[in-house]
LUMLO-211557 format. One record per residue (C-alpha): residue number from 1; x, y, z. Coordinates in steps of 0.25 Angstrom, whole numbers. Example, Ala and Ser with C-alpha at 12.3 -4.5 7.8 and 13.67 -1.06 7.14 Angstrom:
2
<node><i>1</i><x>49</x><y>-18</y><z>31</z></node>
<node><i>2</i><x>55</x><y>-4</y><z>29</z></node>
This chain:
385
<node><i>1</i><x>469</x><y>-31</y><z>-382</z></node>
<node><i>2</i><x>477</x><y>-19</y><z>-381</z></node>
<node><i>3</i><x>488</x><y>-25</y><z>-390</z></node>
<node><i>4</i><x>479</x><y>-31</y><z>-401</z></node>
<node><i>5</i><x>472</x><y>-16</y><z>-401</z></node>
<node><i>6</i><x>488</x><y>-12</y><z>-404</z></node>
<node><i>7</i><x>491</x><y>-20</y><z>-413</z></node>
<node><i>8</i><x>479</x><y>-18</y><z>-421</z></node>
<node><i>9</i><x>480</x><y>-5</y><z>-421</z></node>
<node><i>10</i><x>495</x><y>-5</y><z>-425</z></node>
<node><i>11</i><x>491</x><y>-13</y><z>-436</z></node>
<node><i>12</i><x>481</x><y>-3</y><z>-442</z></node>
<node><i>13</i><x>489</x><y>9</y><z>-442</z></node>
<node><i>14</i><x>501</x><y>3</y><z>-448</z></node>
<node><i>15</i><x>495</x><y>7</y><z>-461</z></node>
<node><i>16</i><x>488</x><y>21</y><z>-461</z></node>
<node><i>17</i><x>485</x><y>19</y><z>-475</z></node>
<node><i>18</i><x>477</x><y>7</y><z>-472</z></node>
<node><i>19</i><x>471</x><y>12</y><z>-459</z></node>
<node><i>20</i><x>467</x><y>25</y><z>-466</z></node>
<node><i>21</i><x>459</x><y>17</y><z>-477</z></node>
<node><i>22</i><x>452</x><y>7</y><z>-466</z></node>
<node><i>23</i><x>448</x><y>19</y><z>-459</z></node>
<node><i>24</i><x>441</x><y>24</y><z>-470</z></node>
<node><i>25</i><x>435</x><y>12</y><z>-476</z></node>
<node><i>26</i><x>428</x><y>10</y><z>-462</z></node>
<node><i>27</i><x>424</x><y>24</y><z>-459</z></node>
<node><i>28</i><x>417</x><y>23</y><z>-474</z></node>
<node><i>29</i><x>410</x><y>11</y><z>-470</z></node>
<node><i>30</i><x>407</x><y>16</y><z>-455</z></node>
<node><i>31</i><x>400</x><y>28</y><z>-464</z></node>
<node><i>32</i><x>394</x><y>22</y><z>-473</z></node>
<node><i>33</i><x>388</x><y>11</y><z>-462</z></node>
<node><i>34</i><x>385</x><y>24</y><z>-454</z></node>
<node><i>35</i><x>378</x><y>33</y><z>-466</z></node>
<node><i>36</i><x>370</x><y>18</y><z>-469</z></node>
<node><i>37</i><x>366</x><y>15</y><z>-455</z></node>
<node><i>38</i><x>362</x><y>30</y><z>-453</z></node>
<node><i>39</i><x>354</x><y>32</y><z>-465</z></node>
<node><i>40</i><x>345</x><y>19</y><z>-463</z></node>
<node><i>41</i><x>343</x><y>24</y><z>-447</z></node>
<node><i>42</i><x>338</x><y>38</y><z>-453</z></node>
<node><i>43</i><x>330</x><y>30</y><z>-463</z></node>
<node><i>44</i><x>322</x><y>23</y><z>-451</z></node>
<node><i>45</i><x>323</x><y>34</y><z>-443</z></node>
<node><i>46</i><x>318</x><y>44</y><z>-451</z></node>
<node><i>47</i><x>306</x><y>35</y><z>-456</z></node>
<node><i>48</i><x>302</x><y>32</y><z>-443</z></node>
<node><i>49</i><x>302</x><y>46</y><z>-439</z></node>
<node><i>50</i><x>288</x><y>49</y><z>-443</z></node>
<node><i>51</i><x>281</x><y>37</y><z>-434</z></node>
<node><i>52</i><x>290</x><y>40</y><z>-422</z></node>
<node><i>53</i><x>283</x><y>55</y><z>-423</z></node>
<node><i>54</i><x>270</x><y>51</y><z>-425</z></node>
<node><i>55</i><x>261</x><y>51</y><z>-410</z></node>
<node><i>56</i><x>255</x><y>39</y><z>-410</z></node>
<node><i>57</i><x>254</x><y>24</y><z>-405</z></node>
<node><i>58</i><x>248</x><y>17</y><z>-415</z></node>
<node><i>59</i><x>247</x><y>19</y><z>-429</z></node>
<node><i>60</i><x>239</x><y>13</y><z>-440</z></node>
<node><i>61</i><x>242</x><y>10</y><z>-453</z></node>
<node><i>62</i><x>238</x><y>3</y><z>-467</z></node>
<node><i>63</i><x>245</x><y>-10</y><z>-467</z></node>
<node><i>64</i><x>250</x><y>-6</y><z>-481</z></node>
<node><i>65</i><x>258</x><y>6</y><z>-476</z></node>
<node><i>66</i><x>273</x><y>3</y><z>-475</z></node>
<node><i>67</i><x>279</x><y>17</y><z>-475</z></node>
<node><i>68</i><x>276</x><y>30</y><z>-469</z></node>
<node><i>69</i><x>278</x><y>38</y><z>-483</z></node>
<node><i>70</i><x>268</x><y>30</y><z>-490</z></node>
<node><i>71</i><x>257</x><y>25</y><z>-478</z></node>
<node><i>72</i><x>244</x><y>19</y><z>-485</z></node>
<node><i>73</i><x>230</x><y>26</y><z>-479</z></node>
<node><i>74</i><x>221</x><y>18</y><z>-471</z></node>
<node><i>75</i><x>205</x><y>21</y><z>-467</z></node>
<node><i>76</i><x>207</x><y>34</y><z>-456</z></node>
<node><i>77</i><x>194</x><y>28</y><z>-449</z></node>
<node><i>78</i><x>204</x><y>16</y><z>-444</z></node>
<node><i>79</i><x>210</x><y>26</y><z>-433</z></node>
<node><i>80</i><x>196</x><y>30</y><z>-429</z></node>
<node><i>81</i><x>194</x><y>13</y><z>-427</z></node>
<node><i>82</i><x>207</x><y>12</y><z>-420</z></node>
<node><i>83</i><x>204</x><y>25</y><z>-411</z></node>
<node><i>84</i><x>193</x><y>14</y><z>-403</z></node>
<node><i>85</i><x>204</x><y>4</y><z>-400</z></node>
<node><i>86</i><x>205</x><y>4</y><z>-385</z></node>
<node><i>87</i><x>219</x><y>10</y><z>-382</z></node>
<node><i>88</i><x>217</x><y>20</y><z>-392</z></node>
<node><i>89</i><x>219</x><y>34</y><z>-388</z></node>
<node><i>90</i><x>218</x><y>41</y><z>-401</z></node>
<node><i>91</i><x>221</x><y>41</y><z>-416</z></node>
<node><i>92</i><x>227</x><y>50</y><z>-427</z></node>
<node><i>93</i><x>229</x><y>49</y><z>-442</z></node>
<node><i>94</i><x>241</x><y>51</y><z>-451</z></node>
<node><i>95</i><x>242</x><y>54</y><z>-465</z></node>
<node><i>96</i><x>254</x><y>54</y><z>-471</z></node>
<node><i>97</i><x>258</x><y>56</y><z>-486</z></node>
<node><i>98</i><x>269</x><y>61</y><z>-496</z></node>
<node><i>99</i><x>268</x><y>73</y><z>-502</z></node>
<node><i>100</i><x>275</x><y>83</y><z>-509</z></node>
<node><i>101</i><x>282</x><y>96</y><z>-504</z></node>
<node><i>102</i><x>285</x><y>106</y><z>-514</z></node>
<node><i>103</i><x>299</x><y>114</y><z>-509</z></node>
<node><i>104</i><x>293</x><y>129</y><z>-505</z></node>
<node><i>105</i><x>307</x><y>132</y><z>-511</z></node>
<node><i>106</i><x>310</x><y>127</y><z>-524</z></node>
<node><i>107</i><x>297</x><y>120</y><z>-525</z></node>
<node><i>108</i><x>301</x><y>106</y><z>-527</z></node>
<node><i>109</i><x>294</x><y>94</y><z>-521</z></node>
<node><i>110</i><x>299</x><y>84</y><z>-512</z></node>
<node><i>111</i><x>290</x><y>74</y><z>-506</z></node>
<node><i>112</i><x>287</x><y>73</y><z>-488</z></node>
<node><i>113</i><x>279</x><y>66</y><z>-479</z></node>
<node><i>114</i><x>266</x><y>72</y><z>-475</z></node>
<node><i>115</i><x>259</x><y>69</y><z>-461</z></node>
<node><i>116</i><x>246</x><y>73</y><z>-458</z></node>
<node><i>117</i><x>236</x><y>72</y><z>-445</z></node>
<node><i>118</i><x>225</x><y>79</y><z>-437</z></node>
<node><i>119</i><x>232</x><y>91</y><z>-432</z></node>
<node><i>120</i><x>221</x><y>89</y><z>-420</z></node>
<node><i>121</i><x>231</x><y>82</y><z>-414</z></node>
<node><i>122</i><x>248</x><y>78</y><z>-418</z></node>
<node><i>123</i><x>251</x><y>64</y><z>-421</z></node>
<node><i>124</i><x>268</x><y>70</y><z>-421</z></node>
<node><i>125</i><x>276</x><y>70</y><z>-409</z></node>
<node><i>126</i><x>281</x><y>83</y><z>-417</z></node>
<node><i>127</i><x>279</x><y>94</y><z>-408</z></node>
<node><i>128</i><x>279</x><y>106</y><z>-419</z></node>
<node><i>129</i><x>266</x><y>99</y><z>-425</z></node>
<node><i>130</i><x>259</x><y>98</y><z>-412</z></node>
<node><i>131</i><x>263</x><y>114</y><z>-411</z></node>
<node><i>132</i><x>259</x><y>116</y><z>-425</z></node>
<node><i>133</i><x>244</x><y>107</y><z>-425</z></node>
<node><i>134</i><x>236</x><y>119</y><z>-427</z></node>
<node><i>135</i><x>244</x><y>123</y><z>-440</z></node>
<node><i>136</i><x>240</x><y>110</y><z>-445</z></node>
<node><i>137</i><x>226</x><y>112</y><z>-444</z></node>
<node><i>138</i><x>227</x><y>123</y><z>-455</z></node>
<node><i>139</i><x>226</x><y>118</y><z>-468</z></node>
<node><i>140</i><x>239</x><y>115</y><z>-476</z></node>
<node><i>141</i><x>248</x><y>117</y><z>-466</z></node>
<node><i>142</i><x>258</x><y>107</y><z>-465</z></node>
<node><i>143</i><x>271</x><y>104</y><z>-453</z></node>
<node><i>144</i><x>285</x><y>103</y><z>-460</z></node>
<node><i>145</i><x>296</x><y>94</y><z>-457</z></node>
<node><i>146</i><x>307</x><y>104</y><z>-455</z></node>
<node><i>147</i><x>317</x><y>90</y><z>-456</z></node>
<node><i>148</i><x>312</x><y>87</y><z>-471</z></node>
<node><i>149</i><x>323</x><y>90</y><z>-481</z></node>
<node><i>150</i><x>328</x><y>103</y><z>-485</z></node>
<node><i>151</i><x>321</x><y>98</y><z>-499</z></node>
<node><i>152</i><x>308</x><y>102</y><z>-494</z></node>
<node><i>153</i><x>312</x><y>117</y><z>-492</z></node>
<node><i>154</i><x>317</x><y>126</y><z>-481</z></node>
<node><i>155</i><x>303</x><y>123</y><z>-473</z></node>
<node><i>156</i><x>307</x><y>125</y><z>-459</z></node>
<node><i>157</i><x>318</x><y>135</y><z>-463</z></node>
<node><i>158</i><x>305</x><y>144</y><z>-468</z></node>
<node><i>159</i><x>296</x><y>141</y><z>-457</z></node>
<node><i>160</i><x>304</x><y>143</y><z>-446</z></node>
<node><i>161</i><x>308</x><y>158</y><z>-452</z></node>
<node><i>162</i><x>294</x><y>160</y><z>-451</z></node>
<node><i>163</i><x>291</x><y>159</y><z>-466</z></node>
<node><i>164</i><x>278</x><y>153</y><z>-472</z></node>
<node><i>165</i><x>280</x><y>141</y><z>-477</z></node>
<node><i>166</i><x>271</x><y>133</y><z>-488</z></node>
<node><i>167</i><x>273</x><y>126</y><z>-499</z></node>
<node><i>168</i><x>265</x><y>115</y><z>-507</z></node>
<node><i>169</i><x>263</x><y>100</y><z>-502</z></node>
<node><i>170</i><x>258</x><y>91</y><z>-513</z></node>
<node><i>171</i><x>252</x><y>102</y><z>-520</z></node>
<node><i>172</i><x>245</x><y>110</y><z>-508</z></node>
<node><i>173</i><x>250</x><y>120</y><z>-500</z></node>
<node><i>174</i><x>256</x><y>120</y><z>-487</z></node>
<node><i>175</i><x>261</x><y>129</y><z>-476</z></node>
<node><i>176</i><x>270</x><y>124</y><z>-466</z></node>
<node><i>177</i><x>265</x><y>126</y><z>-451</z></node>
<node><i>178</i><x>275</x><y>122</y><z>-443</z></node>
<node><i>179</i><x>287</x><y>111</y><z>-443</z></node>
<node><i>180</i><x>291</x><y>98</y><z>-437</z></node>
<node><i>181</i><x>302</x><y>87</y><z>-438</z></node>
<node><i>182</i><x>302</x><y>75</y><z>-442</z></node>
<node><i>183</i><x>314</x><y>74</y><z>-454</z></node>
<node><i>184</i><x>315</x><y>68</y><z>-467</z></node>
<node><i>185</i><x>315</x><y>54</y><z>-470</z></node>
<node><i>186</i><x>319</x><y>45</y><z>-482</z></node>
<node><i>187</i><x>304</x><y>43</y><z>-486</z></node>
<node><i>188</i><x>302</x><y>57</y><z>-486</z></node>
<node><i>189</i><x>313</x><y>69</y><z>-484</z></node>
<node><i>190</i><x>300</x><y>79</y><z>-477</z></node>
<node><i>191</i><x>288</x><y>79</y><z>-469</z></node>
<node><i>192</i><x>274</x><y>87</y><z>-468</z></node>
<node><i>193</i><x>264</x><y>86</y><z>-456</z></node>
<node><i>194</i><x>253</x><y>91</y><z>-459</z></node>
<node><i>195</i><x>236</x><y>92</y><z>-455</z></node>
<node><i>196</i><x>227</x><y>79</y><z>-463</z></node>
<node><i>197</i><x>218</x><y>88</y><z>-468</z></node>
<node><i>198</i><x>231</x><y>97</y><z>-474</z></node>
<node><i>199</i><x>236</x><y>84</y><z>-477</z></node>
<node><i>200</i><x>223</x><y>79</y><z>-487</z></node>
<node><i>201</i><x>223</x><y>93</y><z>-493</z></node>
<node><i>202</i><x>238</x><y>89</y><z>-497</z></node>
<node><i>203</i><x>235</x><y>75</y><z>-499</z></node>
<node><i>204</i><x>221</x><y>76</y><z>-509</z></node>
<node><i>205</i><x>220</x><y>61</y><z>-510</z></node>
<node><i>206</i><x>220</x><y>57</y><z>-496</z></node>
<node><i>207</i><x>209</x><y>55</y><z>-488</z></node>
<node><i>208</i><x>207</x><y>61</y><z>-473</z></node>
<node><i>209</i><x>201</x><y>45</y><z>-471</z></node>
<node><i>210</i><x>215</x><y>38</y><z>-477</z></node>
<node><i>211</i><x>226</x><y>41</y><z>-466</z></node>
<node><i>212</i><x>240</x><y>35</y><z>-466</z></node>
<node><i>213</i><x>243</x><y>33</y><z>-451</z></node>
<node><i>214</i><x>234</x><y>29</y><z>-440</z></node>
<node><i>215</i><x>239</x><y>36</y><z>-428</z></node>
<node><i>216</i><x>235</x><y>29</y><z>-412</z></node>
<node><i>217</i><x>237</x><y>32</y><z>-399</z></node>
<node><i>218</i><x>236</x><y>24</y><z>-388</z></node>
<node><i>219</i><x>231</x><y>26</y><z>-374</z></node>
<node><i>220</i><x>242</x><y>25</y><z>-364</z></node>
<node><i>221</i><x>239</x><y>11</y><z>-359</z></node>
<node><i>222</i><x>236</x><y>5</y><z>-371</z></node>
<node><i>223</i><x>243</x><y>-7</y><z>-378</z></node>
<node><i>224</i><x>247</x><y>-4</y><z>-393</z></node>
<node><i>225</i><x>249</x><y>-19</y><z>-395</z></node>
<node><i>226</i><x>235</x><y>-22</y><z>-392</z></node>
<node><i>227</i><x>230</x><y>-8</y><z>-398</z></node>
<node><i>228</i><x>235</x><y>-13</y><z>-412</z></node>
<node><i>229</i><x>231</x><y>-28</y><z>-410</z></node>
<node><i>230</i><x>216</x><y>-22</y><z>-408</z></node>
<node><i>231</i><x>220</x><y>-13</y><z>-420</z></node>
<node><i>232</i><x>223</x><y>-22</y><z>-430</z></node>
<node><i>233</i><x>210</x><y>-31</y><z>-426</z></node>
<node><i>234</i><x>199</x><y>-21</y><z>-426</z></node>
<node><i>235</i><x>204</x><y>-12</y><z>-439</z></node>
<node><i>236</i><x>204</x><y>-16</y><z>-452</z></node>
<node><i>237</i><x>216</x><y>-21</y><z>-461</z></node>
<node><i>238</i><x>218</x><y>-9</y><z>-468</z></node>
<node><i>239</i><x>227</x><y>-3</y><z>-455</z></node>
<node><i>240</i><x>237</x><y>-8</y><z>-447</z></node>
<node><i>241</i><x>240</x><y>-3</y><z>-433</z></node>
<node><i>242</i><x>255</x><y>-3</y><z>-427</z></node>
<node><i>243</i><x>263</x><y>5</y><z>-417</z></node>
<node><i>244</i><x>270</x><y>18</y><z>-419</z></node>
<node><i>245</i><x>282</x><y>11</y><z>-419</z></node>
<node><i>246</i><x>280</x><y>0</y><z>-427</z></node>
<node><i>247</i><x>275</x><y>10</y><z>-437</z></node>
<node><i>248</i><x>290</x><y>17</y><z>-435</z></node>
<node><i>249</i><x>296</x><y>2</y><z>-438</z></node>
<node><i>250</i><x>287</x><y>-1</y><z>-450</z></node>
<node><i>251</i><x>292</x><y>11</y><z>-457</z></node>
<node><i>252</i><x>306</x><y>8</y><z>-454</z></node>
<node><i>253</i><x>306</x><y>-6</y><z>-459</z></node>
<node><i>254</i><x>300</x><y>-2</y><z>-473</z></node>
<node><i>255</i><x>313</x><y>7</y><z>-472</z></node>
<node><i>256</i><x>320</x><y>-5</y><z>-470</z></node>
<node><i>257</i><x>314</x><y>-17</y><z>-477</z></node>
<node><i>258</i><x>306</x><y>-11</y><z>-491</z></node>
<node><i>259</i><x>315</x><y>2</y><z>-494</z></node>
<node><i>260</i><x>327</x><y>1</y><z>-501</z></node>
<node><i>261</i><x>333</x><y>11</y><z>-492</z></node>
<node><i>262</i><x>334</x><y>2</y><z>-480</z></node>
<node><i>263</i><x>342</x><y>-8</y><z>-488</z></node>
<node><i>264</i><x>352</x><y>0</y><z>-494</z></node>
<node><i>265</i><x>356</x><y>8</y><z>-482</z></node>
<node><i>266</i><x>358</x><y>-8</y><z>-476</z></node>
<node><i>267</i><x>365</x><y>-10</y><z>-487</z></node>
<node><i>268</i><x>374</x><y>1</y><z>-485</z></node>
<node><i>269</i><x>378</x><y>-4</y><z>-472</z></node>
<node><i>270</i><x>382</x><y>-18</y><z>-475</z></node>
<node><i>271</i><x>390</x><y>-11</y><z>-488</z></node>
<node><i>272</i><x>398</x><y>-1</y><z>-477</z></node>
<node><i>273</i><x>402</x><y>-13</y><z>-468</z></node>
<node><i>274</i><x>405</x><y>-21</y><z>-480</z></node>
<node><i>275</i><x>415</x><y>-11</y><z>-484</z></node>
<node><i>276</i><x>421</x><y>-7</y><z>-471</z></node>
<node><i>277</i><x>423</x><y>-22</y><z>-469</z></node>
<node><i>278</i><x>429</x><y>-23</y><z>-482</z></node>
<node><i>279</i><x>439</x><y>-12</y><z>-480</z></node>
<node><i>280</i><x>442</x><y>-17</y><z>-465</z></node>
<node><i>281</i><x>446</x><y>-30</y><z>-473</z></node>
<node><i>282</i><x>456</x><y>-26</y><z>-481</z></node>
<node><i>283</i><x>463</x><y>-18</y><z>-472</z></node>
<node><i>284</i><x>463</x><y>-28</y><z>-462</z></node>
<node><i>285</i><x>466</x><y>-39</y><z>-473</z></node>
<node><i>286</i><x>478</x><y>-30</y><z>-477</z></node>
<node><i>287</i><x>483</x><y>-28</y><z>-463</z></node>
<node><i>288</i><x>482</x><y>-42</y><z>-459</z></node>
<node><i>289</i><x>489</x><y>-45</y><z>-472</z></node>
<node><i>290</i><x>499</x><y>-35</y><z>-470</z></node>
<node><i>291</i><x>503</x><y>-42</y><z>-456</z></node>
<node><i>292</i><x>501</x><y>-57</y><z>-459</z></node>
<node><i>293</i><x>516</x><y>-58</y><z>-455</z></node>
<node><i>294</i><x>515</x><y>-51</y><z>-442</z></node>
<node><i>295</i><x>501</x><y>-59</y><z>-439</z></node>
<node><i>296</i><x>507</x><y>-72</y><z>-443</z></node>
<node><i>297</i><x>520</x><y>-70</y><z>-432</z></node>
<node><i>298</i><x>510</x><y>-65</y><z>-422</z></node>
<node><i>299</i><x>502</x><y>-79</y><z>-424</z></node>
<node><i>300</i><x>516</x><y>-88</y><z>-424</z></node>
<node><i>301</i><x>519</x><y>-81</y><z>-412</z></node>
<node><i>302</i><x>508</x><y>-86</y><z>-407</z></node>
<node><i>303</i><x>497</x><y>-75</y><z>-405</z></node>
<node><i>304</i><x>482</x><y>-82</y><z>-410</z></node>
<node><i>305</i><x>474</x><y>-79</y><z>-422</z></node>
<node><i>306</i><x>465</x><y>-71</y><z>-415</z></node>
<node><i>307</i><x>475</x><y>-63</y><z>-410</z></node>
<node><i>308</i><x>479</x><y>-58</y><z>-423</z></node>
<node><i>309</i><x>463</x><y>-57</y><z>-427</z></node>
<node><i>310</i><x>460</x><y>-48</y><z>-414</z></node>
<node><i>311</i><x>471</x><y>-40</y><z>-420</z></node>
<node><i>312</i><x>464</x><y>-38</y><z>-432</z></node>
<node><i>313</i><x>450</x><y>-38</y><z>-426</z></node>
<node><i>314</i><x>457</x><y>-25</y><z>-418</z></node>
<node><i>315</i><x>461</x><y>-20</y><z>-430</z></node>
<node><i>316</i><x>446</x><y>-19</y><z>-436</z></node>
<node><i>317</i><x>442</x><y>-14</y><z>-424</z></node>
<node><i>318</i><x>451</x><y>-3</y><z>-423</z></node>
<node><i>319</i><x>448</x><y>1</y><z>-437</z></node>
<node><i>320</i><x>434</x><y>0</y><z>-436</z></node>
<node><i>321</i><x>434</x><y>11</y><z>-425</z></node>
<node><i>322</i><x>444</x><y>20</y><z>-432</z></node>
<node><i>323</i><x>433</x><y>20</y><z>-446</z></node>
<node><i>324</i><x>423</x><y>21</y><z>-436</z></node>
<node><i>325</i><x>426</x><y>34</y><z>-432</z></node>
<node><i>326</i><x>428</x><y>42</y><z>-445</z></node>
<node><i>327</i><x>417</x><y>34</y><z>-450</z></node>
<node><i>328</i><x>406</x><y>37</y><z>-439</z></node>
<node><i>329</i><x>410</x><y>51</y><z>-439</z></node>
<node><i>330</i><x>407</x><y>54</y><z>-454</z></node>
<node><i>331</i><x>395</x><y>48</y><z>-453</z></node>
<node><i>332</i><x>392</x><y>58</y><z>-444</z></node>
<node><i>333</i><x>394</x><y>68</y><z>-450</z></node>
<node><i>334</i><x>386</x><y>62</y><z>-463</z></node>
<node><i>335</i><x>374</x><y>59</y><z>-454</z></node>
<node><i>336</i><x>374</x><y>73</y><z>-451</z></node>
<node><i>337</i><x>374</x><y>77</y><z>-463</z></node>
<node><i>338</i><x>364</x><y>69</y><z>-468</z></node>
<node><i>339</i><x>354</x><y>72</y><z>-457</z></node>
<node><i>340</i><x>358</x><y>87</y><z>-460</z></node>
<node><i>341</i><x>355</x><y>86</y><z>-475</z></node>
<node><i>342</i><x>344</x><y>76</y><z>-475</z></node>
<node><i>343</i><x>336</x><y>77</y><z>-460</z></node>
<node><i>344</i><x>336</x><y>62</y><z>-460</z></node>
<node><i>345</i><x>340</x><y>56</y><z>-446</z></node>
<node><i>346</i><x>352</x><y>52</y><z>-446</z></node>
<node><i>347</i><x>361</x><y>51</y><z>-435</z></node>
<node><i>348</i><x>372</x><y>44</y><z>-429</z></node>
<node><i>349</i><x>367</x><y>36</y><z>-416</z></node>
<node><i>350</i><x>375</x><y>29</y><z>-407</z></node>
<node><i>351</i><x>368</x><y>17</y><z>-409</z></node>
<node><i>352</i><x>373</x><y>18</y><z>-424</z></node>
<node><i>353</i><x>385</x><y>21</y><z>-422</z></node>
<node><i>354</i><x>388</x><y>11</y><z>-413</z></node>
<node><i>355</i><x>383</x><y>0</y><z>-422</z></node>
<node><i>356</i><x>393</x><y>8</y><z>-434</z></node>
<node><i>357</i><x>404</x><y>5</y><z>-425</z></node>
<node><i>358</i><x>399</x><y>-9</y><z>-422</z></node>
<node><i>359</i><x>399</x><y>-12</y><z>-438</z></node>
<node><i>360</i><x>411</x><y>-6</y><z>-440</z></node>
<node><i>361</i><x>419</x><y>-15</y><z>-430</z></node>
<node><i>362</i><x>411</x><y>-26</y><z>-436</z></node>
<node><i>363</i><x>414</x><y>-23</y><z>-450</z></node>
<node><i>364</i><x>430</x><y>-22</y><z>-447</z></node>
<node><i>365</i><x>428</x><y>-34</y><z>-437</z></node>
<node><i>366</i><x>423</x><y>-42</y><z>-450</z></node>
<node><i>367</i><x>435</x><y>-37</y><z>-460</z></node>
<node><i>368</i><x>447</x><y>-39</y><z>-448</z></node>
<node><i>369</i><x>440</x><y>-54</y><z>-447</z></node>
<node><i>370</i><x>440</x><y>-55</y><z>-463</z></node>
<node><i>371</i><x>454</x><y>-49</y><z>-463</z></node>
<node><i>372</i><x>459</x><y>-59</y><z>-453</z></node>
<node><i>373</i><x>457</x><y>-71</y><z>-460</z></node>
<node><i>374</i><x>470</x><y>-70</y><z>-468</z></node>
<node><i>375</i><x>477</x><y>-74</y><z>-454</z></node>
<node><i>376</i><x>469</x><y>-84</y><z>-451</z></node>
<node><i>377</i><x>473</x><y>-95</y><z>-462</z></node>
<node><i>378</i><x>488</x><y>-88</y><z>-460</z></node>
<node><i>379</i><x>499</x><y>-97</y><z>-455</z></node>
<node><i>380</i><x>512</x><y>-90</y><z>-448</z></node>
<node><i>381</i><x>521</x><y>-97</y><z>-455</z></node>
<node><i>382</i><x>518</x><y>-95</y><z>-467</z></node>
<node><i>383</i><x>517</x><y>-80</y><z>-465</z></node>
<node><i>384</i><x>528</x><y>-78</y><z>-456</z></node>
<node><i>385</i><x>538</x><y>-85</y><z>-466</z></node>
């Protein structure tokens, strides 16, 4: 092992030029892999981050909903039904809409989420609403997202130097009570929490008996299986029940399967690896075609063909560390960058990084393979002589 690692690697720094032009064929792919892969993960991420902060068991929804930036409305008096399900602690409404901010600072308008509830009790794990629930009882007074994009105005920057902050929210307007932290997303780039009755003084054609999530909680022993089962046979069509989590799932599989986003960053993967391979390939073609006298005496002397394709396979390997490195360091840096400029969470995990490293080798495994196939139809004597 040691000797083939030598050779290999003696083989690969004959020529710096060439070394130099692998490594940075690689360590584009490994970035661009790494900026693809990261950017679809803040996708899910950052969709499913509503629903993970959201107290509830249960949820119930019209069967027409597919995303959480345009949820149809279903009767309110359907949570009221549910509320007499045994194993049913208690239920809460949501209402949720898009409206449209105006920017206290050069007035433009930039669409965000707005959530609404009882403020008689948080449905948010988010501890600045729970300390900010009598705030919201006043009309008009709204909960910013200090992680929205910088678009929407220096919001938190204002409130937390103690200034009065209001501006207007489709039309109507609003005074910032307090903040909390959610973060942008790729449906919307900010948030709002705000009061219901605030919210259908914003929102004039809603109704107070049309709500967009139906929120559940369970007692502690109860089943949620069998909760939902008895759900879906008592109430009408016109809701569905499911967990929290599959709630969380449903919104990341519209991600994935009906927007185009989804696909393109897939497609931005296969494209990295197909080009790192590519690359990989000609260098290694070029080496092996380089050496075909010098593999060709290493077969008459009677070394096997797989001896000469561990040395190439070696070869890729040790390439596809040295691109990894610069290539997973940049990204890095780039995540960090974007998660700076944009508030959408992106990070570098370990998990990711390990299956970066993983396509890499694979990727350079693939081309050494390819490359190799020049020897295998090679005859010694014909190449020695």
């Amino acid at each position: 092992m040691i000797l083939l690692l030598t050779f290999a690697l003696l083989q690969i720094v004959r020529n710096k030029t060439r070394l130099l032009v692998a490594l940075a064929g690689i360590g584009f792919s490994v970035i661009l892999i790494f900026l693809q892969l990261g950017f679809m993960n803040a996708l899910y991420e950052a969709a499913m981050a509503p629903h993970k902060s959201i107290k509830a068991d249960l949820v119930l929804l019209n069967p027409q909903s597919k995303v959480l930036f345009a949820l149809e409305s279903f009767p309110r008096e359907r949570i009221y039904q549910a509320q007499r399900v045994k194993g049913v602690k208690s239920v809460a409404s949501l209402y949720v809409g898009l409206g449209q901010w105006k920017n206290p600072d050069n007035h433009t308008k930039r669409s965000l989420l707005v959530y609404a509830f009882d403020p008689a009790q948080s449905v948010f794990k988010f501890p600045e609403i729970v300390n900010n629930l009598n705030d919201l009882k006043m009309t008009n007074r709204i909960l910013f997202d200090k992680l929205s994009r910088r678009e929407f105005g220096a919001i938190a920057k204002n409130f937390n130097q103690g200034y009065q902050v209001s501006t207007e929210l489709e039309g109507v307007r609003v005074e910032v009570a307090g903040l909390f932290s959610l973060g942008a997303s790729f449906a919307a780039d900010g948030n709002v929490i705000t009061s219901d009755s605030t919210f259908l003084h914003i929102f004039k054609g809603r109704s107070i008996n049309k709500i967009n999530v139906g929120l559940i909680t369970l007692e502690p022993n109860a089943n949620p299986q069998a909760v939902i089962k008895t759900l879906t046979k008592i109430l009408p069509n016109d809701v569905k029940a499911m967990t929290l989590e599959d709630f969380a799932l449903s919104e990341k599989h519209y991600w994935e399967t009906s927007a185009a986003i989804g696909f393109i960053f897939g497609l931005g993967v296969i494209m990295g690896f197909m080009v790192g391979a590519i690359i990989v390939y000609q260098i290694l073609y070029a080496d092996v075609s380089d050496h075909l006298a010098e593999y060709a005496t290493l077969k008459a002397m009677g070394y096997p063909h797989s001896f000469l394709l561990n040395v190439v396979f070696q070869e890729s390997l040790i390439l596809a560390v040295l691109g990894y490195i610069p290539g997973f360091l940049i990204s890095e840096l780039m995540y960090d960058l974007t998660r700076r400029d944009t508030n959408l969470p992106v990070f570098m995990t370990p998990s990711l990084a390990l299956f970066v490293l993983v396509l890499t080798i694979a990727m350079c495994f693939l081309a050494g393979t390819i490359a190799m196939r020049k020897l295998q139809s090679a005859d010694p004597a014909d190449i020695c002589f």
